[in-house]
N, C-alpha and C positions, 0 to 999 in steps of 0.2 A: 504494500500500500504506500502511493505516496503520500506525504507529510507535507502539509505545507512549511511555508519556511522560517516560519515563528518559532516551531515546534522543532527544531532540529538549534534552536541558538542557542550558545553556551553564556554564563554569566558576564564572561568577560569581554564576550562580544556584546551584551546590552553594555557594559559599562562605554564602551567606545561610539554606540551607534550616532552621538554626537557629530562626528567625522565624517557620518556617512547618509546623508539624508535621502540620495537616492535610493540605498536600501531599506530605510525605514520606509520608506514609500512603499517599496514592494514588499515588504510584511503588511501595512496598513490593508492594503486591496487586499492582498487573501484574506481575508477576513469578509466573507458573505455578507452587509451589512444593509441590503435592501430594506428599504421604508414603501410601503410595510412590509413583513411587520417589523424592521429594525433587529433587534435582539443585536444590540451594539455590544453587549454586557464583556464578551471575549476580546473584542477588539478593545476599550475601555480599559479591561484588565491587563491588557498587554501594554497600554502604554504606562498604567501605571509600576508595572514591574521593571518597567527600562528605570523607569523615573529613581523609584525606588532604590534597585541597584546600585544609584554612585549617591544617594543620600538625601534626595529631595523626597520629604514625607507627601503624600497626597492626602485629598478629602475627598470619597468619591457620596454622592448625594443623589437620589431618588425617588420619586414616586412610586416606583414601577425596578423590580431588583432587574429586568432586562432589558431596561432602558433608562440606565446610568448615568450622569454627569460626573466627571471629574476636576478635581481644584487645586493647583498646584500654588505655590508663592513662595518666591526669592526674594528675599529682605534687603532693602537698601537703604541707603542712608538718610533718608527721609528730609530730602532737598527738595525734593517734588514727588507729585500727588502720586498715587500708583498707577501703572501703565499695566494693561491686559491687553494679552494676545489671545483670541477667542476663537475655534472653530469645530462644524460639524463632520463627525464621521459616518454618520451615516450615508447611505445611497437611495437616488432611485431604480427602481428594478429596468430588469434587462430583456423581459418577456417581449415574443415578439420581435427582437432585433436579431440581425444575423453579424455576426462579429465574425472580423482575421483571427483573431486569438483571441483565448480564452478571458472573461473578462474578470476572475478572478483570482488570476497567478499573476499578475504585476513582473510580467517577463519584459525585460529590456533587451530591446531589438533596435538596431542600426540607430543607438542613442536615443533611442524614446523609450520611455515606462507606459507599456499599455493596460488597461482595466475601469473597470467604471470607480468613477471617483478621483482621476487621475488628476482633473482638472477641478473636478469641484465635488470637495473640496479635501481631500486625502492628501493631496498635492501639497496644496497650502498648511496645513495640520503640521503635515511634515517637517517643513520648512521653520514653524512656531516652533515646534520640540527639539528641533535638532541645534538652534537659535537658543533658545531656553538651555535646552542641559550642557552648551559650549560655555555660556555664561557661567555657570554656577561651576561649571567644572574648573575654569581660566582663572574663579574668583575676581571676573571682571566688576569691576568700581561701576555702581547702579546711584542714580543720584535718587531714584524713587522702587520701591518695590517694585516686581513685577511680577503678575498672575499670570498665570496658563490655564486658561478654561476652555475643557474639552467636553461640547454638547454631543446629547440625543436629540431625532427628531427634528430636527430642521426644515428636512423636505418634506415634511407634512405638517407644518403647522408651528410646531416647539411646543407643541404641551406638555410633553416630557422632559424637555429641555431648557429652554432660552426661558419661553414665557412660564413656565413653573419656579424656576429658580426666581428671578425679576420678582416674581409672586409672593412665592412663601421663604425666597430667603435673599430677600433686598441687601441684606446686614452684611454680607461676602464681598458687595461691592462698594463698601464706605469707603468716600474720598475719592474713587477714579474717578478721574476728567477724560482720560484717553484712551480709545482701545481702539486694537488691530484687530480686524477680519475679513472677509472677502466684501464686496466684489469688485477687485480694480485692482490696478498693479502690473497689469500684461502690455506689452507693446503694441502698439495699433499706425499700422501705417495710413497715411493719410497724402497723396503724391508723391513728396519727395522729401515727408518730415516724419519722423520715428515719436507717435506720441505715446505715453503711458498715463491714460487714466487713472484718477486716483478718485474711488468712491466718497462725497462729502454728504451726500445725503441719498434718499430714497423717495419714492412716492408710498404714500400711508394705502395701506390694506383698506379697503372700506365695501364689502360684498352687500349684496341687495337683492330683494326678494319683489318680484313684480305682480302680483293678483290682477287679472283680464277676467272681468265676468261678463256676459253675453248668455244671449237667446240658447239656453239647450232645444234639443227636439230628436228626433227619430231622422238619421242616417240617410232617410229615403226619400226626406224632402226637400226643397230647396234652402239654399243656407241663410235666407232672409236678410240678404244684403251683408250691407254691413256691421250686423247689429249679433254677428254672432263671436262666440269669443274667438274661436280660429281665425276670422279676418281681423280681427282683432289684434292675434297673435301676429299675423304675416303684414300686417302694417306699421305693427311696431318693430318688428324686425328691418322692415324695409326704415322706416323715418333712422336708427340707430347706423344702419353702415352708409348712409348718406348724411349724416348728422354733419355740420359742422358746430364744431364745441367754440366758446368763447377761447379766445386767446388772454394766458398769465405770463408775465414773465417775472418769476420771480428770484430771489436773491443769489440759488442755488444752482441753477439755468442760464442767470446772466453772468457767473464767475466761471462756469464754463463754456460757453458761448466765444466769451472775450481773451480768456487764457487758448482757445484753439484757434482764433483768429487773430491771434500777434504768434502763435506759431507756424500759420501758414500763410504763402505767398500771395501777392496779389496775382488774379482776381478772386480766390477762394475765402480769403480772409474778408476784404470787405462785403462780398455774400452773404457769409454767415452774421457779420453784425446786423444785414437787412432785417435777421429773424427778431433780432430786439427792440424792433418796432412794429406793435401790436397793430397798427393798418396794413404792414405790407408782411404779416408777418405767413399768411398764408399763402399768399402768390408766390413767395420765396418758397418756402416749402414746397408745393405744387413746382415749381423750377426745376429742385433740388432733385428730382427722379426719385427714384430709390434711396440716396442719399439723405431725403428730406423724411423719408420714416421713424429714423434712426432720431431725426428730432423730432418729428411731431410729439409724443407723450408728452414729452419734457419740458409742452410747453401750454397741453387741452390739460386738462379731467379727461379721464377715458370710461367708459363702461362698454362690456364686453357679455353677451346675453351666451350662456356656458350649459344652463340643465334646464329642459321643458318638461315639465310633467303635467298631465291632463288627460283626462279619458280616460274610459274602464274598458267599453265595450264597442265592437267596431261601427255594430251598430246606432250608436247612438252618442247624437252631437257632444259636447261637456259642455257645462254653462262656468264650471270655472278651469282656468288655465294658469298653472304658474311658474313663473323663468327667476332660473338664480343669474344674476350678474355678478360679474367681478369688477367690481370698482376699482378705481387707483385715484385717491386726490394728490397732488402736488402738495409740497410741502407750504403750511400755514392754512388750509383750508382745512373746511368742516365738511360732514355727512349732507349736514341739511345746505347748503351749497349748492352741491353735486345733486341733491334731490331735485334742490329748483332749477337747475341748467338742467337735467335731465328731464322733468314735467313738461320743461320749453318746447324739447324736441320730440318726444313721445305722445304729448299731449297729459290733461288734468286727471282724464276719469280713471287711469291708472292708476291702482293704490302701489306705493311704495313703502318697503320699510327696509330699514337696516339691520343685518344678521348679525355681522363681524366686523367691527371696525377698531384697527389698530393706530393708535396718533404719535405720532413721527416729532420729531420736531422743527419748529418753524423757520428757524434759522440756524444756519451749517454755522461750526467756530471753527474757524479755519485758526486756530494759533498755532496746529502743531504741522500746517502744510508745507511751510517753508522749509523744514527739515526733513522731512520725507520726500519735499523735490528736492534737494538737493542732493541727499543719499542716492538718489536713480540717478542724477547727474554723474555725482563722481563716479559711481561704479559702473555707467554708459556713456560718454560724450556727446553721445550723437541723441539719447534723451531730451525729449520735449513734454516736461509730466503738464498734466492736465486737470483739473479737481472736474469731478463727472456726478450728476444728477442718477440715479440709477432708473428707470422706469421700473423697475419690476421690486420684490421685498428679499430683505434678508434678515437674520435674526436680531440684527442693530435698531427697530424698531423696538423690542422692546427695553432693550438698554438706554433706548434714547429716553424712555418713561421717566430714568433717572437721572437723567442728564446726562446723560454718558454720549461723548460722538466719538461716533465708530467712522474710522477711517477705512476702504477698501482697501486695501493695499497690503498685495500676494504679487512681489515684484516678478514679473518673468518677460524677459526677453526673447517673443516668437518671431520664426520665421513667417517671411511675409506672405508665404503661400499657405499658411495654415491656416483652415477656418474654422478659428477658436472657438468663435460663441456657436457654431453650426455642430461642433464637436462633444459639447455641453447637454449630457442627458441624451445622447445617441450611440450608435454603434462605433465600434474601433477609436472612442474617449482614449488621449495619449496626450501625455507632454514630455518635449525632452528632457533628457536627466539633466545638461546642465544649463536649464533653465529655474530647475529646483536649487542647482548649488550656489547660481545666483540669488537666487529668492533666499535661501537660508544667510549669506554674507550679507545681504542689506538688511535684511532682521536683527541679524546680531549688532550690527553699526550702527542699527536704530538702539538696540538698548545699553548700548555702550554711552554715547552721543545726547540721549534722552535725558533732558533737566540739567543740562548743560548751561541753559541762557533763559533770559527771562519772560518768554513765552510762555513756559508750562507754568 
């Protein structure tokens, strides 16, 4: 039988794996860690036994004994506030995809680590731990503590994770102002300038539930115009992907807007300022081709109509009909907001209510941005970092509850033919290994450098 390769390491190869974050990487992915159902509890245990090995105690914490968090902390000299570096290990499944190799042997092939999670976010994990237990081993000079927290659950929600912990034990994170976790940090070419993203904020989770009631009746007769709930349905469907949404541009939007267009050439750069003027801000996008998708969120409210349910029997019409949406407001906005720009478009007699709504915060603190671009400067030249709105959510929302900004920033220097974000949650997920080694050397030179000046 083979063994995965967790299960074949000796103690004194965890004491080193500091050294080696390409291979902590390929231990990570053998570890089956699909959500659902997660069952992180092995992989979990395994990092705290690296940990553990050269002397750093853990706190692993729970709702759920197979779906763990973990909590590591290096004491510093308490010059500055505590710095945490935060990520998920779990994955989403692989059903349905057809993969080159196996996507739970973390095999290194022609300088890439392949397996689900590679990229997101096993990859980055890596990078943190390998980061982390170089420090403590070096007895490097930390001007502020620093955490290693390692969730459950991410890709589904964090209720075992991010948003439980946030929950029922706020107290683990007294005093952090700054944390690391995904999503940003990767190289993005844009012409003929190397930029690197660096997440400063998110669009807030806000899900919605839509009730269409209408004329039921018997199958066999005419659908009574428009008075029944299915044209009901198919109209609100049609008014949403022809919607056009109010244009915002807000603080988070316009710091990356303006940092990508002093990074590129004219005429790309004065383009992209066109979009921070709310008149011309859709014709430029519409310009933009394809290019301009990439901004639109980051600059509407979006809703995205996702689960219909209605009807029993084939027979026979439904008088009610109900669609879940996925909202996303922009940072500073409310539910009730997005309701009333939504009623605009949809029209009144639609009841709306709100399921889920996660609140973000309103305004990015960029204090600790200048040092994280600079770190991808020195250790790339040709770096052009960028602070990046995220459209989509990551577990930094509910950190931000506490005031905590969470920064993206999982450095990695891709090839420009790689289609990163296309690679994310698909088949043959791979990033190169010394992509990770970079990402682990600007990690550690962040916590080297961290509370150095009067920023933090």
């Amino acid at each position: 039988m083979k063994l995965a390769p967790h299960l074949n390491r000796s103690r004194s190869e965890d004491q080193q794996i500091q050294r080696y974050p390409v291979q902590l990487l390929q231990q990570l992915i053998s570890f089956n860690t699909s959500n659902p159902p997660g069952h992180e509890a092995a992989c979990i245990d395994y990092i705290r036994t690296i940990l553990e090995n050269i002397g750093i105690p853990c706190c692993i914490i729970a709702s759920d004994n197979e779906r763990p968090n973990l909590i590591a902390r290096i004491k510093g000299s308490g010059k500055a506030p505590p710095l945490m570096l935060y990520g998920h290990v779990d994955v989403v499944g692989v059903d349905n995809q057809t993969w080159t190799q196996d996507p739970f042997e973390g095999q290194l092939i022609d300088g890439f680590v392949w397996g689900r999670g590679a990229l997101d976010m096993k990859g980055g994990v890596a990078m943190m731990i390998a980061a982390f237990m170089r420090a403590y081993v070096e007895g490097t000079y930390l001007a502020g503590d620093v955490i290693l927290l390692v969730v459950s659950d991410e890709e589904a929600g964090g209720e075992y994770g991010a948003k439980y912990l946030v929950e029922q034990h706020p107290h683990l994170f007294d005093g952090v102002k700054y944390a690391i976790g995904e999503f940003g940090g990767f190289s993005l070419y844009v012409g003929n300038r190397k930029l690197y993203p660096i997440m400063i904020a998110e669009k807030q989770v806000c899900w919605l539930r839509a009730t269409i009631r209408g004329d039921g009746g018997h199958g066999s007769l005419s659908g009574n115009g428009g008075t029944n709930s299915m044209a009901k349905l198919a109209d609100m469907l049609l008014r949403l992907q022809r919607a056009k949404w109010p244009v915002h541009v807000t603080p988070a939007a316009a710091h990356m807007i303006h940092a990508m267009a002093d990074a590129l050439s004219w005429p790309t750069g004065t383009v992209l300022r066109q979009l921070l003027r709310p008149r011309l801000t859709n014709q430029v996008l519409q310009a933009l081709g394809d290019k301009g998708r990439l901004f639109d969120p980051l600059l509407h409210n979006t809703v995205n109509a996702t689960i219909v349910q209605g009807g029993e029997k084939i027979n026979v019409m439904p008088s009610m009909i109900v669609v879940q949406l996925d909202g996303r407001l922009l940072p500073g906005f409310k539910p009730e907001q997005l309701i009333s720009e939504l009623h605009n478009i949809i029209g009144q007699d639609i009841e709306l209510e709100v399921i889920k709504y996660d609140p973000g915060a309103s305004l990015p603190d960029m204090g600790l941005f200048p040092l994280l671009s600079r770190l991808l400067k020195d250790a790339d030249p040709a770096a052009h970092p960028v602070p990046m709105l995220l459209p989509g959510g990551t577990d930094g929302r509910f950190f931000a509850q506490l005031g905590i900004q969470t920064y993206g920033y999982l450095p990695m220097p891709l090839p420009a033919e790689l289609q990163f974000t296309s690679l994310i949650h698909a088949a043959d997920e791979r990033v190169p290994a010394r992509a990770i080694e970079f990402g682990t050397d600007v990690l550690y030179s962040l916590l080297q450098q961290y509370g150095h000046d009067e920023s933090v």
